[in-house]
C-alpha positions as CSV (number, residue, x, y, z in Angstrom):
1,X,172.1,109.1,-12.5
2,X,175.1,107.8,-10.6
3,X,173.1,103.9,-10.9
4,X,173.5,105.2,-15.1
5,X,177.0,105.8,-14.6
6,X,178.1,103.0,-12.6
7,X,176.3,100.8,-15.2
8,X,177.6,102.6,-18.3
9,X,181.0,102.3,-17.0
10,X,180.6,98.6,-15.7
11,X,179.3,97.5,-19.2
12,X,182.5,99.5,-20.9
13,X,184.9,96.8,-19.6
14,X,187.9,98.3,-20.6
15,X,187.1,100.5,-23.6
16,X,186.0,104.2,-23.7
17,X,182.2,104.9,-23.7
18,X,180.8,106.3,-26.7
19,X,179.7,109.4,-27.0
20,X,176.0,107.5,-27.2
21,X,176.8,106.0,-23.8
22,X,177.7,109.2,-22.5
23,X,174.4,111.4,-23.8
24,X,172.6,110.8,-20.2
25,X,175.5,112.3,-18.2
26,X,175.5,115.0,-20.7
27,X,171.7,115.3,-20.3
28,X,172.5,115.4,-16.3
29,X,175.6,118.1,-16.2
30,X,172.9,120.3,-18.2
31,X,170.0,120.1,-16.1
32,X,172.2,120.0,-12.9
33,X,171.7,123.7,-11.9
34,X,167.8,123.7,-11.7
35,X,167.7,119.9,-10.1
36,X,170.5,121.8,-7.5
37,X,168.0,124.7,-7.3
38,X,165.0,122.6,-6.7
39,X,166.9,120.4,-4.0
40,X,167.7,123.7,-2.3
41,X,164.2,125.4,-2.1
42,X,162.8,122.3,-1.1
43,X,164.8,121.8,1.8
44,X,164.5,125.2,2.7
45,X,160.8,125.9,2.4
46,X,159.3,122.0,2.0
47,X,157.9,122.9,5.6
48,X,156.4,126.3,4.3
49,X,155.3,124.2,1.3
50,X,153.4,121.7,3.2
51,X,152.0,123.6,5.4
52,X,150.4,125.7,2.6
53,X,149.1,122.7,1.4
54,X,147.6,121.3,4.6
55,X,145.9,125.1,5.0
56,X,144.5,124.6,1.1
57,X,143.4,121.2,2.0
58,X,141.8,122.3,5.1
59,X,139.2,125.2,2.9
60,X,137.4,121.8,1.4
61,X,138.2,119.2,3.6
62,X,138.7,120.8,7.5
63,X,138.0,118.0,9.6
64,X,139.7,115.5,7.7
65,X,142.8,118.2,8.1
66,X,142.0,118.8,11.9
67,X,142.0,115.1,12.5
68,X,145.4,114.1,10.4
69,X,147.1,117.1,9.9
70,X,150.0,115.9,12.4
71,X,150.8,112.5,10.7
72,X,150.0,114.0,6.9
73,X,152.7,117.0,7.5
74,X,155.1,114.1,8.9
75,X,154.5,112.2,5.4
76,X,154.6,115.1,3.2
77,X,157.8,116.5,5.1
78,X,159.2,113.3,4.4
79,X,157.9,112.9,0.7
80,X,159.8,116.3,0.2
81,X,162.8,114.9,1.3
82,X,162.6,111.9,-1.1
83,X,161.7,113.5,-4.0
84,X,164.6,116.3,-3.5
85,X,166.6,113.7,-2.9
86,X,165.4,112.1,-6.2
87,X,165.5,115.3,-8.4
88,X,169.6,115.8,-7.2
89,X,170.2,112.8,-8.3
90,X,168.0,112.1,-11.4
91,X,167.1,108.7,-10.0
92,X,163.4,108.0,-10.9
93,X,163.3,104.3,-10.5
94,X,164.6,104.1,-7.4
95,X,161.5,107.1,-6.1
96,X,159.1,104.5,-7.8
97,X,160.4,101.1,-6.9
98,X,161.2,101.9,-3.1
99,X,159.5,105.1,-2.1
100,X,156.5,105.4,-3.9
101,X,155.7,101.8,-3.8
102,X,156.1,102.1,-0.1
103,X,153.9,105.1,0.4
104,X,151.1,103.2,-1.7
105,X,151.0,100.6,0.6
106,X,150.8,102.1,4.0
107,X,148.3,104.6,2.7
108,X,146.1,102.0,0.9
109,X,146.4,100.0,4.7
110,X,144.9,102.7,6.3
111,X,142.4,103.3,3.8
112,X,143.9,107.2,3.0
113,X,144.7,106.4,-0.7
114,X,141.9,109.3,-1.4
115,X,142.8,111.8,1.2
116,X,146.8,111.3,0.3
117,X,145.7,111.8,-3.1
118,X,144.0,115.0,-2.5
119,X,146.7,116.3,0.1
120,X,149.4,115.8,-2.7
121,X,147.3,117.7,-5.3
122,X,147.4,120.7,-2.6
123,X,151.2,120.0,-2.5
124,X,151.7,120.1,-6.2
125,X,149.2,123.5,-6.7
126,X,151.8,124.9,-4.1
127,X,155.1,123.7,-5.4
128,X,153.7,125.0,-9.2
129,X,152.9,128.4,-7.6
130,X,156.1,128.9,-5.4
131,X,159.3,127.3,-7.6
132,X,160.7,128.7,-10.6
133,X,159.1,126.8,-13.9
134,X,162.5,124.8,-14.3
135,X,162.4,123.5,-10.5
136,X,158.9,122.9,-10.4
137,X,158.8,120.6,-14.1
138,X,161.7,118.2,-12.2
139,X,159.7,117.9,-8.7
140,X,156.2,117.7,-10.4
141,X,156.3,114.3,-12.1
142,X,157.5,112.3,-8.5
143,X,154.5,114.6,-6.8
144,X,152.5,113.4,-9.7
145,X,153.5,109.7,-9.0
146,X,152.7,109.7,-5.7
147,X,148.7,111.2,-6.4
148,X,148.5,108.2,-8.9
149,X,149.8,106.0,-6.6
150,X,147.5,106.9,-4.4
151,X,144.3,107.1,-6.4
152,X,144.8,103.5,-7.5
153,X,145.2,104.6,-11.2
């Protein structure tokens, strides 16, 4: 959003913007509550989130879980923290271009891409179940990223 803004304002070179120009910070203000809502609950229960996940995971795939569980709940954390990050500030492309993107390409050099993939569909069953419908339809789509990033869709 700010990246919007900045450009918006760069590009109005001395003149107002129109009220065209100024729909996405309108769009923003609006939403801001829930995206300040999500950012909250995921910093305060992302570890309770995760966790939850890692215990899903673990029914189907337990060794897998025994094995990784340390370095998957230190990506996950840290997943959570870029996607809240993200969702505050309504700044998709820069998720995709430099987190995502990086994600992809450590997991797919350890060979993981499937594991991830499946780790991050716990993730998302948990974040549907716990967060209020609002919070969960901002966070979902960057969770949803990362599992097709993952998969090698």
């Amino acid at each position: 959003m700010l990246a919007t803004l900045y450009q918006a304002s760069a590009q109005a070179d001395g003149r107002f913007l129109s009220d065209q120009e100024l729909q996405g910070l309108q769009a923003y203000i609006q939403s801001f509550q829930a995206r300040r809502q999500a950012y909250q609950i995921l910093s305060q229960k992302g570890d309770a989130l995760v966790i939850a996940a890692l215990q899903q995971l673990a029914t189907t795939h337990r060794q897998e879980v025994k094995t990784h569980s340390a370095k998957c709940k230190r990506d996950m954390d840290y997943a959570l923290k870029e996607i809240a990050k993200a969702v505050l500030l309504a700044d998709e492309e820069v998720f995709r271009q430099g987190f995502a993107l990086w994600m992809e390409n450590i997991t797919r050099a350890v060979h993981r891409g499937d594991s991830a993939a499946r780790a991050y569909t716990c993730l998302k069953a948990e974040i549907l179940k716990t967060m209020p419908a609002a919070c969960a339809a901002l966070v979902g789509p960057y969770v949803d990223d990362l599992i097709t990033s993952f998969s090698g869709q």
